[in-house]
NUKE-601720 format. One record per residue: residue in three letters; x, y, z of N, C-alpha, C, O, CB in turn. Coordinates in steps of 0.02 Angstrom, whole numbers, padded with zeros to 5 digits, always signed. Glycine has a CB too. Layout:
N
ALAXYZXYZXYZXYZXYZ/...
% end
This chain:
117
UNK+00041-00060+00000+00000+00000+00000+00043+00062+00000+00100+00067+00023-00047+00000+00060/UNK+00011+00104-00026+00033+00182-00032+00032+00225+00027-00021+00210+00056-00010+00217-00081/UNK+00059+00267+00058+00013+00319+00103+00062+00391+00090+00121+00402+00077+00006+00292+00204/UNK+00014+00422+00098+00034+00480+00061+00016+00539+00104-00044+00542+00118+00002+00483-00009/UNK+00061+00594+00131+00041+00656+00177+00060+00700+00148+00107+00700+00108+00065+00665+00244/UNK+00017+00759+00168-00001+00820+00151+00025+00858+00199+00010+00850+00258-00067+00829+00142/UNK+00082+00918+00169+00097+00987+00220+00105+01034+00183+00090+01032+00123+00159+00989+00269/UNK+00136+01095+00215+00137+01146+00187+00092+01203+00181+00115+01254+00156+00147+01130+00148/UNK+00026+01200+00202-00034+01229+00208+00007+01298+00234+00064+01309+00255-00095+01186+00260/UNK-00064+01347+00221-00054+01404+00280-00077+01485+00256-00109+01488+00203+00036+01405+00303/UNK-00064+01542+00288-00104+01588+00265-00077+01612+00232-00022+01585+00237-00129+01624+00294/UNK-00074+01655+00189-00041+01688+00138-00076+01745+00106-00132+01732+00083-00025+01642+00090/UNK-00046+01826+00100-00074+01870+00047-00100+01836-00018-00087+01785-00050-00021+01919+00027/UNK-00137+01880-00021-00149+01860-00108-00079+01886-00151-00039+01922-00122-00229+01912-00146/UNK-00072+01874-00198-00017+01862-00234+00046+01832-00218+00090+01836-00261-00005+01910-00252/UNK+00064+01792-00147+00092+01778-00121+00108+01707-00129+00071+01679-00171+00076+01802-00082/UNK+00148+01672-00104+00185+01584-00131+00165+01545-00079+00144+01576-00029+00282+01571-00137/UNK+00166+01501-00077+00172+01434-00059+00183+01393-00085+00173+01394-00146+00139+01414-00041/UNK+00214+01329-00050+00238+01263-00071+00218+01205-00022+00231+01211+00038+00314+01265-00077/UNK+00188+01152-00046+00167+01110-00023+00203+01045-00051+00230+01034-00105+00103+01119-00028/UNK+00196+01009+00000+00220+00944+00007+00169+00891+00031+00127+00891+00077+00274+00947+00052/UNK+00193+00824-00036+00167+00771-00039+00205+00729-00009+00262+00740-00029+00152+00755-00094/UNK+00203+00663+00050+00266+00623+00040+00223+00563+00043+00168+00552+00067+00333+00629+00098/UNK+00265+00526+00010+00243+00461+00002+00271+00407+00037+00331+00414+00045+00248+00447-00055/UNK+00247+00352+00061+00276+00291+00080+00243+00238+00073+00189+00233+00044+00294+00289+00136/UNK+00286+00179+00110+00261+00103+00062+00280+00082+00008+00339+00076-00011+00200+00097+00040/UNK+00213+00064-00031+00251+00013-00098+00256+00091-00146+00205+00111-00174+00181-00075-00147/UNK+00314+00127-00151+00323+00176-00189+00332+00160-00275+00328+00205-00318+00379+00209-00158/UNK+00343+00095-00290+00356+00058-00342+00286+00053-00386+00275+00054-00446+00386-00011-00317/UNK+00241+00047-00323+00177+00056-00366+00142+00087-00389+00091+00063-00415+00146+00044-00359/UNK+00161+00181-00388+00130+00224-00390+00155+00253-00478+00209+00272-00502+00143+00265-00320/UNK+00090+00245-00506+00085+00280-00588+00084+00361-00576+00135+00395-00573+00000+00254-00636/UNK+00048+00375-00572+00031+00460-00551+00004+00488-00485-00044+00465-00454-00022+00488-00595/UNK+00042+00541-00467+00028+00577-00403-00043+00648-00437-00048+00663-00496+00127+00618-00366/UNK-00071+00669-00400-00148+00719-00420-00119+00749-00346-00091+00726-00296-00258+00671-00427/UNK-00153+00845-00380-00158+00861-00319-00231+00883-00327-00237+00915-00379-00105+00910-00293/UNK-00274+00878-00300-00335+00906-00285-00369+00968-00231-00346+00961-00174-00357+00856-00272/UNK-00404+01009-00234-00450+01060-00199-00483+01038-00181-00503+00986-00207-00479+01106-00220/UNK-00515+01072-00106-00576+01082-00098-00604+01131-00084-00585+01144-00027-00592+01054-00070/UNK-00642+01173-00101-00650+01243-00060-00719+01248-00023-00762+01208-00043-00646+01310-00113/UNK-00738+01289+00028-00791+01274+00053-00836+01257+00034-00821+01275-00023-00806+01299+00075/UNK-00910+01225+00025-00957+01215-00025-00969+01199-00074-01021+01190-00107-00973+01238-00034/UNK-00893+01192-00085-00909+01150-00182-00880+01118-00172-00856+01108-00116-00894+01175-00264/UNK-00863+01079-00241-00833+01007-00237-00779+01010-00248-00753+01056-00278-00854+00958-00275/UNK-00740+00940-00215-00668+00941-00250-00651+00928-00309-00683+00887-00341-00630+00906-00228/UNK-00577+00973-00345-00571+00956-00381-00486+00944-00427-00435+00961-00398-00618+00986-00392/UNK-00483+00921-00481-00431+00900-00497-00378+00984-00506-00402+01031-00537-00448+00847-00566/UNK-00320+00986-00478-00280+01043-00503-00216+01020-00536-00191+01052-00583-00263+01090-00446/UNK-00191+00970-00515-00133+00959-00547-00118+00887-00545-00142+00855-00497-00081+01000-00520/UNK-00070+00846-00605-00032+00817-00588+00024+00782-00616+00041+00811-00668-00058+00796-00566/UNK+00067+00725-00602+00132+00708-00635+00123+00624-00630+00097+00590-00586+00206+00744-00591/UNK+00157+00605-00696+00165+00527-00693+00239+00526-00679+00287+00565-00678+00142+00480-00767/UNK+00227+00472-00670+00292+00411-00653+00340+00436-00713+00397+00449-00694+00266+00308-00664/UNK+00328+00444-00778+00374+00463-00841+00381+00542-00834+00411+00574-00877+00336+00439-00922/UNK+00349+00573-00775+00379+00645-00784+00323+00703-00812+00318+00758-00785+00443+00640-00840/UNK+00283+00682-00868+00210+00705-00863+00183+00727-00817+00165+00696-00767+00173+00669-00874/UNK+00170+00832-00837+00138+00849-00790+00078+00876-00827+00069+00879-00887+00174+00890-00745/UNK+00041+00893-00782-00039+00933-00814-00049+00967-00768-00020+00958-00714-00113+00890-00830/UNK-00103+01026-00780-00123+01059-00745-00197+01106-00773-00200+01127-00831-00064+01089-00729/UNK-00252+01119-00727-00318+01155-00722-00305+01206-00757-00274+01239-00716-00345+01174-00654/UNK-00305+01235-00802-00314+01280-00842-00301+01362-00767-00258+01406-00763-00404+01260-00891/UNK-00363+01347-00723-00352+01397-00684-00277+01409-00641-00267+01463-00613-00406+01389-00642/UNK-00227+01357-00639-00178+01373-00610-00109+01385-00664-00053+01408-00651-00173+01321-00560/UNK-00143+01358-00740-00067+01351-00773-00021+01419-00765-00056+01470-00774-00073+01334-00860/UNK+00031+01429-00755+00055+01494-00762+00084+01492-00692+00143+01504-00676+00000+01553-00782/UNK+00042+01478-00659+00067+01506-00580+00092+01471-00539+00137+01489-00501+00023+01528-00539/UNK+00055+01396-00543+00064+01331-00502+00141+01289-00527+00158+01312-00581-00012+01278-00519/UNK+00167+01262-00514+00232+01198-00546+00210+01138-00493+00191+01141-00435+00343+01226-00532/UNK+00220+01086-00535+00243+01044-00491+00295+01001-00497+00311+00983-00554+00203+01014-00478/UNK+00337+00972-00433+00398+00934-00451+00414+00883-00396+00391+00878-00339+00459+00982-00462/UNK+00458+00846-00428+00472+00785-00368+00515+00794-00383+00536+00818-00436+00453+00713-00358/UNK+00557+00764-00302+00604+00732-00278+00604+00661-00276+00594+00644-00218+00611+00752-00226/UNK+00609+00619-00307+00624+00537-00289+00657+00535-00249+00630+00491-00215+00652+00492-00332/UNK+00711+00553-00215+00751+00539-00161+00738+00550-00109+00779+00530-00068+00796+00558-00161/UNK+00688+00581-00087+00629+00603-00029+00582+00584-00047+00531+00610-00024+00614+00669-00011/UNK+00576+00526-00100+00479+00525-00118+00440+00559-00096+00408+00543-00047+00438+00474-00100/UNK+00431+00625-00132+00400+00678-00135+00390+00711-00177+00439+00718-00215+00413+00705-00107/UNK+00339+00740-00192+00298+00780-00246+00272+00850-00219+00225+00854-00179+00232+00735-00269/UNK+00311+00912-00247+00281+00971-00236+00230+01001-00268+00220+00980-00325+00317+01008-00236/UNK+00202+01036-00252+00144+01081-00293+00174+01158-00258+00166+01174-00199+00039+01056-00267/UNK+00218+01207-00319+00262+01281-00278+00179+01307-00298+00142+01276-00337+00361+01339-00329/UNK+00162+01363-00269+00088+01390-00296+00120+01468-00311+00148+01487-00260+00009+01387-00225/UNK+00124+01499-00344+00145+01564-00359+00075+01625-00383+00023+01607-00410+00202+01550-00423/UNK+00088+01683-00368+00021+01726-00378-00042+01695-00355-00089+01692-00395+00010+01742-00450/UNK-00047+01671-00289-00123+01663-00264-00159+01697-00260-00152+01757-00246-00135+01647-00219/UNK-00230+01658-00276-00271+01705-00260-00331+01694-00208-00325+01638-00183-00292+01724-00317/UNK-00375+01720-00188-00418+01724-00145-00465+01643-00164-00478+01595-00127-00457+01803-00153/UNK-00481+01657-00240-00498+01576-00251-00478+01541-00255-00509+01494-00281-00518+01552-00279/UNK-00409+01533-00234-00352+01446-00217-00373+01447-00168-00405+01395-00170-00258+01433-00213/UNK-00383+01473-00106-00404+01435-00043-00459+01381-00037-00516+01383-00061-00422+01482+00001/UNK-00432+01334-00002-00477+01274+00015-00400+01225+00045-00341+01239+00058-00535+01235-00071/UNK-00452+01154+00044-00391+01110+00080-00381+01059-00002-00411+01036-00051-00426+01049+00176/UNK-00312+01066+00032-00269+01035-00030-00266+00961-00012-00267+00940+00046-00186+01069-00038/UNK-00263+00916-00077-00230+00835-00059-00203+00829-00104-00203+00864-00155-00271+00769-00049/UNK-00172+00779-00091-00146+00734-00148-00155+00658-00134-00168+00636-00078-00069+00748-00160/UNK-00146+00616-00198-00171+00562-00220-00138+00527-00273-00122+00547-00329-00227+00573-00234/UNK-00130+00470-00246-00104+00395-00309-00130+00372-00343-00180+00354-00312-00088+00336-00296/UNK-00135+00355-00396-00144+00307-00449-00115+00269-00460-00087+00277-00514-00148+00321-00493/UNK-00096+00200-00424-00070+00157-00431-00056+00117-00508-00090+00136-00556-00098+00131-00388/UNK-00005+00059-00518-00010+00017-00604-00079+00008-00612-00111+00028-00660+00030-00069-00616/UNK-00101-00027-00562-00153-00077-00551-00210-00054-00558-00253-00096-00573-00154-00107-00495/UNK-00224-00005-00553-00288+00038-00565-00319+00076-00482-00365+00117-00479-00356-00026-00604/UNK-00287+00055-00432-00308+00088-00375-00308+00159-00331-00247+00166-00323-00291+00057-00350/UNK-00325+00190-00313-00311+00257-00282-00291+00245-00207-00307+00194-00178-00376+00306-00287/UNK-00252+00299-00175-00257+00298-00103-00313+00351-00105-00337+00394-00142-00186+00317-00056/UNK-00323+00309-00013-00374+00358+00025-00342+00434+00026-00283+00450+00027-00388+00331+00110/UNK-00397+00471+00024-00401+00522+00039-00368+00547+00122-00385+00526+00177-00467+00528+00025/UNK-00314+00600+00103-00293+00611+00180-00324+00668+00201-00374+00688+00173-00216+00620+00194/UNK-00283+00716+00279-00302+00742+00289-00306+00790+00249-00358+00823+00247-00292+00741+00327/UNK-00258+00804+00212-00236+00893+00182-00199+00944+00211-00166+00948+00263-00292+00937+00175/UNK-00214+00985+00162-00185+01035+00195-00192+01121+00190-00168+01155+00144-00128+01017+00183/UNK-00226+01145+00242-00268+01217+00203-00207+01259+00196-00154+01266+00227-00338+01265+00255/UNK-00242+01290+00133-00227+01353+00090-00288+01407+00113-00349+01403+00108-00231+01333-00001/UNK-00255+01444+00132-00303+01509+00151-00268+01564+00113-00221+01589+00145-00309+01530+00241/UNK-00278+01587+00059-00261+01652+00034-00330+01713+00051-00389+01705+00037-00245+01640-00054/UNK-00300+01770+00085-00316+01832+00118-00312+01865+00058-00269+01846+00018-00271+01859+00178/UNK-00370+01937+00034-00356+01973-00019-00362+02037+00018-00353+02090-00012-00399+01961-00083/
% end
């Protein structure tokens, strides 16, 4: 199994950075693609970013430009840097596996993003 934690959260101006951290542990061998996902109050979560195993990244149209993401393999870890926030990036952040096999990890805690305008 996978397990995967969420940090980095926290308050921030609007136009202001953050960087968040994914780390992973367990069967790290099994993980195809890392996702980072939103949630913001009242609506649903949703997909913002992510990277395969070959280095493939994507990203929500609403963050391209501002957001990167990158790993470290040597820390099995996956960043999401967030650059120029805004008032509507806040919510709680996750991230998530896609295993070969077709499976996801559970959903963790997260980690809030509160951007102040």
């Amino acid at each position: 199994q996978v397990q995967l934690v969420e940090s980095g959260g926290g308050l921030v101006q609007a136009g202001g950075s953050l960087r968040l951290s994914c780390a992973a542990s367990g069967s790290i061998f099994s993980i195809n693609t890392i996702g980072w996902y939103r949630q913001a109050p009242g609506k649903q979560r949703e997909w913002v970013a992510g990277i395969t195993s070959a280095g493939s990244i994507s990203y929500v149209d609403s963050v391209k430009g501002r957001f990167t993401v990158s790993r470290d393999n040597a820390k099995n870890t996956v960043y999401l840097q967030m650059n120029g926030l805004k008032a509507e990036d806040s919510g709680v952040y996750y991230c998530r596996a896609r295993t070969y096999g077709g499976s996801y990890t559970s959903w963790g805690q997260g980690t809030q993003v509160t951007v102040s305008s």
